[in-house]
LUMFI-805489 format. One record per residue (C-alpha): residue in three letters; x, y, z. Coordinates in steps of 0.25 Angstrom, whole numbers, plus 5000, padded with zeros to 4 digits. Example, Ala and Ser with C-alpha at 12.3 -4.5 7.8 and 13.67 -1.06 7.14 Angstrom:
% LUMFI-805489
ala:5049:4982:5031
ser:5055:4996:5029
% end
This chain:
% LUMFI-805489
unk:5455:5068:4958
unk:5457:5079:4950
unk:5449:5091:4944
unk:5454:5099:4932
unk:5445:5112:4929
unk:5445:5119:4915
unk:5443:5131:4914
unk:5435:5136:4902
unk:5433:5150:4898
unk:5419:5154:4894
unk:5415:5165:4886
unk:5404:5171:4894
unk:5396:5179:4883
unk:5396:5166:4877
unk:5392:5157:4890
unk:5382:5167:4894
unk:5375:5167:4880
unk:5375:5152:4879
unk:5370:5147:4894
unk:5356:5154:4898
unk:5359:5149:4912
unk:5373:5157:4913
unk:5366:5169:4907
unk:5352:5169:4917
unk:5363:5169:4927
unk:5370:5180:4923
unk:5358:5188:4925
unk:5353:5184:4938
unk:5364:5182:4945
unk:5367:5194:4952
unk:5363:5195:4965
unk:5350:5200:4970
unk:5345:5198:4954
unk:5338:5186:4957
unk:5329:5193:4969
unk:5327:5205:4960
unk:5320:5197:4951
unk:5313:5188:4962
unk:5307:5202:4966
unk:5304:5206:4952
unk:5298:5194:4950
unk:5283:5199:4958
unk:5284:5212:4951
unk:5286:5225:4949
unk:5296:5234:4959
unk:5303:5244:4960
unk:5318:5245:4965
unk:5316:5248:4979
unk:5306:5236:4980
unk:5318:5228:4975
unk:5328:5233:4984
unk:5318:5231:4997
unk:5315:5216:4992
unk:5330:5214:4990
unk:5336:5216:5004
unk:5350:5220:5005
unk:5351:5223:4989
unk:5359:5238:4986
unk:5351:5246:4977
unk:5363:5247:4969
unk:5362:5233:4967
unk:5347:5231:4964
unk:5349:5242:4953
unk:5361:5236:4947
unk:5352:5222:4948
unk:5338:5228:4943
unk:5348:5235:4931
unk:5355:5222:4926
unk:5341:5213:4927
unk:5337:5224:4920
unk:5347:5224:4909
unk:5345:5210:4906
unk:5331:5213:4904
unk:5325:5205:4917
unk:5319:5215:4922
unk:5312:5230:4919
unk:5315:5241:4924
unk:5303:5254:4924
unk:5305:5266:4927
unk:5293:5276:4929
unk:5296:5291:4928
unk:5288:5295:4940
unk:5297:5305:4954
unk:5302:5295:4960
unk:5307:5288:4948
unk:5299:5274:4948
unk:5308:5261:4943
unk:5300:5247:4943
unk:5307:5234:4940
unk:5302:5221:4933
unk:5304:5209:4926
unk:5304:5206:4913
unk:5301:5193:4905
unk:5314:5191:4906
unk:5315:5192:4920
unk:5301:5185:4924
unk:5308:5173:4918
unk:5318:5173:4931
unk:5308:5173:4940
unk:5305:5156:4939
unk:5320:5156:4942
unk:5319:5164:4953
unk:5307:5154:4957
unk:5316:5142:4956
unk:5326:5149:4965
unk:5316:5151:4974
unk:5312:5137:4976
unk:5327:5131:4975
unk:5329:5140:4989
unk:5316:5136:4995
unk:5320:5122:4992
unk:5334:5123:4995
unk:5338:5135:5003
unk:5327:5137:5014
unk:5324:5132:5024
unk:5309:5136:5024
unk:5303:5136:5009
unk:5293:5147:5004
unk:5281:5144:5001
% end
């Protein structure tokens, strides 16, 4: 038996603007984002709340993370003008809508990852 491969060039911009799943991906697929906005999703915090909640995540990282979700508009950053400077991050409409995804993640692993469900 015999398999033959083809290999297809695909315009990305293109791709990406056609398939809603592709560019979702492209959004929360770094890693760590997911668990940012898994935290997010109870409220309000600030950066170093983040950081404590997400064990073994570099600061430069979570800022480079909190600045992307930012720029695609899942997530609001505020910053207060108070000594010491006071920056709060939160979701958006945008990224509220993330966290039933997060949701379904969440039971896919209890169902199928753990050994011992939450409840």
């Amino acid at each position: 038996m015999e398999f033959t491969t083809t290999s297809v060039t695909i315009n990305t911009k293109t791709s990406n603007s056609i398939c809603p799943v592709a560019r979702t991906a492209r959004i929360i697929s770094g890693k760590w984002t997911l668990l940012i906005i898994r935290d997010l999703a109870s409220g309000v915090k600030r950066f170093n709340q983040l950081e404590r909640s997400l064990q073994g995540i570099s600061p430069k990282t979570l800022s480079e993370r909190l600045r992307s979700l930012e720029e695609e508009g899942v997530i609001l950053r505020q910053t207060f003008a108070e000594v010491p400077p006071r920056v709060e991050y939160t979701l958006t409409a945008k990224g509220r809508d993330l966290i039933e995804m997060v949701e379904c993640m969440r039971c896919y692993g209890n169902q199928w990852l753990c050994d011992a469900p939450e409840e």
